[in-house]
C-alpha positions in Angstrom: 138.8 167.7 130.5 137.4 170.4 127.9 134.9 171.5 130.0 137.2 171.4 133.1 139.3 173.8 131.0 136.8 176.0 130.2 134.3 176.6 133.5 138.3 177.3 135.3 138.4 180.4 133.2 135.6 181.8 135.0 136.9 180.9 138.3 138.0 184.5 139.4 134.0 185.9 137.8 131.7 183.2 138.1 128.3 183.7 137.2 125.1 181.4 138.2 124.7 180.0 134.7 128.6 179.1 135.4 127.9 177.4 138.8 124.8 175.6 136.9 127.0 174.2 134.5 129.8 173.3 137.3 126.9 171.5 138.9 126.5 169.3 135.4 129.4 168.4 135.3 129.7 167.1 138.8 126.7 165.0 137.5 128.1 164.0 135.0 131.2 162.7 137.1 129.2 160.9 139.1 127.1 158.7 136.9 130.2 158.2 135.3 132.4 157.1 137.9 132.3 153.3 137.3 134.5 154.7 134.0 138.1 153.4 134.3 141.5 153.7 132.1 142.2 150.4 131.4 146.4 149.5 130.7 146.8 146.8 128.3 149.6 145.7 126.0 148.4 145.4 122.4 151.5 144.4 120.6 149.8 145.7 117.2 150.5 149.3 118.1 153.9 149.5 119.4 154.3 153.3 118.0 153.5 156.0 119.9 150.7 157.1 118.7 149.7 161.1 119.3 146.4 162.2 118.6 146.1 166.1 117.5 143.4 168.5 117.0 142.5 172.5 117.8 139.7 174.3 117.8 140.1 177.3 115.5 138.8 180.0 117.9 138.1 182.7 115.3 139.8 185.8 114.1 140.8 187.8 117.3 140.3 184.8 119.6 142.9 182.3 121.0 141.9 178.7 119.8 141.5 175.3 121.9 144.4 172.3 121.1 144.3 169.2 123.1 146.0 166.0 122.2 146.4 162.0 123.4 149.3 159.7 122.9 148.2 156.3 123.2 150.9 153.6 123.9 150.2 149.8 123.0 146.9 150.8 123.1 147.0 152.6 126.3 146.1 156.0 126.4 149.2 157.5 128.8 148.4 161.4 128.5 146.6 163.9 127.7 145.8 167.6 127.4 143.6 170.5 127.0 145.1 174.1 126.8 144.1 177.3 125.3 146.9 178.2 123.0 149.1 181.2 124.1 148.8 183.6 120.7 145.9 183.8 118.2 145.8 181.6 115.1 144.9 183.6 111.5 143.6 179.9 110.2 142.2 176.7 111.2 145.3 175.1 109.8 147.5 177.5 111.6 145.8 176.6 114.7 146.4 173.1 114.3 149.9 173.1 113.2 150.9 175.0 116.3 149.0 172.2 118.0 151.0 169.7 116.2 154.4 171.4 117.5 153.3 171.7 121.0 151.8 167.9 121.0 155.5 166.9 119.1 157.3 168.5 121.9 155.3 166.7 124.7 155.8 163.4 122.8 159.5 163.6 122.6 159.7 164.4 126.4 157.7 161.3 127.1 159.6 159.1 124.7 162.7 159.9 126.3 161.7 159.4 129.7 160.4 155.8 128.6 163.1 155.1 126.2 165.5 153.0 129.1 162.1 150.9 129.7 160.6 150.2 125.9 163.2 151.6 124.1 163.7 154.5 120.8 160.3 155.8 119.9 159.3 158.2 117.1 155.9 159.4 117.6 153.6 159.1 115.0 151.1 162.1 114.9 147.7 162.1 113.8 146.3 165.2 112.6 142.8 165.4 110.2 144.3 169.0 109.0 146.8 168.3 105.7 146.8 171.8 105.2 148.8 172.1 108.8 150.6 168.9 107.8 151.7 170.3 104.9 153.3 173.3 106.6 154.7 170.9 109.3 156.4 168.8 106.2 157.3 172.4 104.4 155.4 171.5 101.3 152.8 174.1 101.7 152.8 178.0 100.4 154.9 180.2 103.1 151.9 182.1 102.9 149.9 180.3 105.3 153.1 180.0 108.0 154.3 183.8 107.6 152.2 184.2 111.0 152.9 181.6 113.1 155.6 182.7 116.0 159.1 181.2 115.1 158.5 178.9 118.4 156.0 176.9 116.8 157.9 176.2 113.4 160.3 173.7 115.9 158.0 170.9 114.1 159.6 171.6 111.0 163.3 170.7 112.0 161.7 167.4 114.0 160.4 166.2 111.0 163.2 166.7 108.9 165.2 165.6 111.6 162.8 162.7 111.9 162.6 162.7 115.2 158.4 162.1 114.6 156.6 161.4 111.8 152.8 163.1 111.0 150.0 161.0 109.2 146.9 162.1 108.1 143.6 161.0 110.2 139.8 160.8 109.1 138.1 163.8 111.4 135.6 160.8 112.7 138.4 159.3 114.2 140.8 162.1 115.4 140.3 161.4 119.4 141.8 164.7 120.5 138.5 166.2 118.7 137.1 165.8 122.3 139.4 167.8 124.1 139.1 171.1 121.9 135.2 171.4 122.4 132.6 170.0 123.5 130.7 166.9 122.1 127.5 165.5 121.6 126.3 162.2 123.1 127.3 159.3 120.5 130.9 161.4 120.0 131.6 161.4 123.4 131.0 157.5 124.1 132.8 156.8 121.2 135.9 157.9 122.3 135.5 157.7 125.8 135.5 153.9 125.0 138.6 153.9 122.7 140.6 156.1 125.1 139.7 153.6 128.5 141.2 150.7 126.2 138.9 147.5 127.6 135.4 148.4 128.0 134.6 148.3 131.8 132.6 145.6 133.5 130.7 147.7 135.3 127.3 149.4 135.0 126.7 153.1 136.1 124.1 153.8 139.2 123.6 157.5 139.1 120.5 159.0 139.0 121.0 160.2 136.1 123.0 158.9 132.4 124.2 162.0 131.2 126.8 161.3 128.1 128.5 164.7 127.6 128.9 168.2 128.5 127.6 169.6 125.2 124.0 169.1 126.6 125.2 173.0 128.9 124.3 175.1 126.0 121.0 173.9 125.2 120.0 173.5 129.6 121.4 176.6 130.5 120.7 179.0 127.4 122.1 182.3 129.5 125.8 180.5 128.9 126.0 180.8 125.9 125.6 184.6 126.1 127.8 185.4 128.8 130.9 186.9 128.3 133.8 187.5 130.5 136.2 190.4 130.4 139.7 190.2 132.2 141.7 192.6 133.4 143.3 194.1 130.2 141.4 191.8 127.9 139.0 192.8 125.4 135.7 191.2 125.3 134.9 187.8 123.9 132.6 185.2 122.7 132.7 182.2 125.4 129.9 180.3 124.0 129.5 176.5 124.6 127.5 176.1 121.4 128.8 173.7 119.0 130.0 174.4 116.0 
């Protein structure tokens, strides 16, 4: 979905490195496709779980959040977005996230809620910096920033309407929605998002295991830049970090 995300922005300017990488993906699809999302019922994680992470996209630059919420074991949605204003810090990056992925939840748990009844999501962020500002334990220094929107997590919290834990960065999920992955990274979480593990064996030509392999095939990517109309110029680099 990250990469999705990211060759769309080039959609009005596309360049041939662009269409190069558009045609990796579409390989990558395809030797894929045997891939399914697999809806189970594990009884052992009956909170709705919602996986949290951003991308901090650097000082003048609008960071990458994406999140999952996984319900008895099932992964049920999902996204990738640019985020609308420009985070100072990593941590201010991801507690934005963490109010735009609390905000999603709550929407989701209340359309459910006459089916499996109350849920507070549980969110799972690898930042405690931003959970710390979510849970207004941390200094005011590192929230004086962030637009009033975004500080809506606070009162949920308090409010306990959903709860945040802490998560190891080798298991936060939503990692592979904010940029883009290497090989082992992307099968790993692939797997744990599909639930079962398919059946099924791939038949492409070709077993290409994630889109972080653009960079390296197409070096004239990671030096192209794109400038809007009205926008300054910036970095646009598939590199990872």
């Amino acid at each position: 979905m990250y990469a999705v995300n990211y060759l769309a922005r080039f959609a009005m300017n596309a360049q041939p490195n662009h269409w190069n990488a558009l045609k990796h993906l579409v390989d990558y699809i395809n030797t894929t496709k045997h891939q399914d999302l697999r809806i189970g019922v594990d009884n052992t994680r009956r909170d709705m779980e919602v996986y949290v992470d951003a991308n901090w996209g650097g000082e003048g630059s609008r960071s990458q959040h994406g999140f999952c919420i996984i319900l008895y074991g099932t992964m049920i949605a999902w996204n990738s977005k640019r985020q609308s204003c420009i985070a100072s810090l990593t941590c201010q990056a991801k507690y934005m996230a963490l109010s735009f992925a609390a905000k999603e939840a709550l929407w989701l748990a209340s359309n459910l809620e006459d089916i499996i009844g109350h849920q507070c999501p549980v969110l799972l962020s690898d930042n405690k910096s931003a959970i710390q500002i979510a849970n207004n334990s941390s200094s005011k220094k590192k929230s004086r920033h962030i637009q009033r929107e975004f500080h809506i997590i606070n009162e949920l919290v308090v409010n306990k309407k959903v709860a945040i834990n802490w998560i190891a960065s080798t298991k936060q999920m939503a990692d592979i929605f904010t940029k883009a992955q290497g090989k082992n990274k992307t099968n790993q979480f692939r797997e744990c998002m599909e639930g079962e593990p398919s059946r099924k064996e791939g038949r492409g030509p070709r077993r290409l295991s994630s889109f972080s392999g653009v960079a390296g095939r197409f070096p004239g990517l990671s030096r192209t830049t794109f400038k809007g109309p009205g926008e300054e110029e910036e970095d646009n680099s598939l590199e990872e970090e």
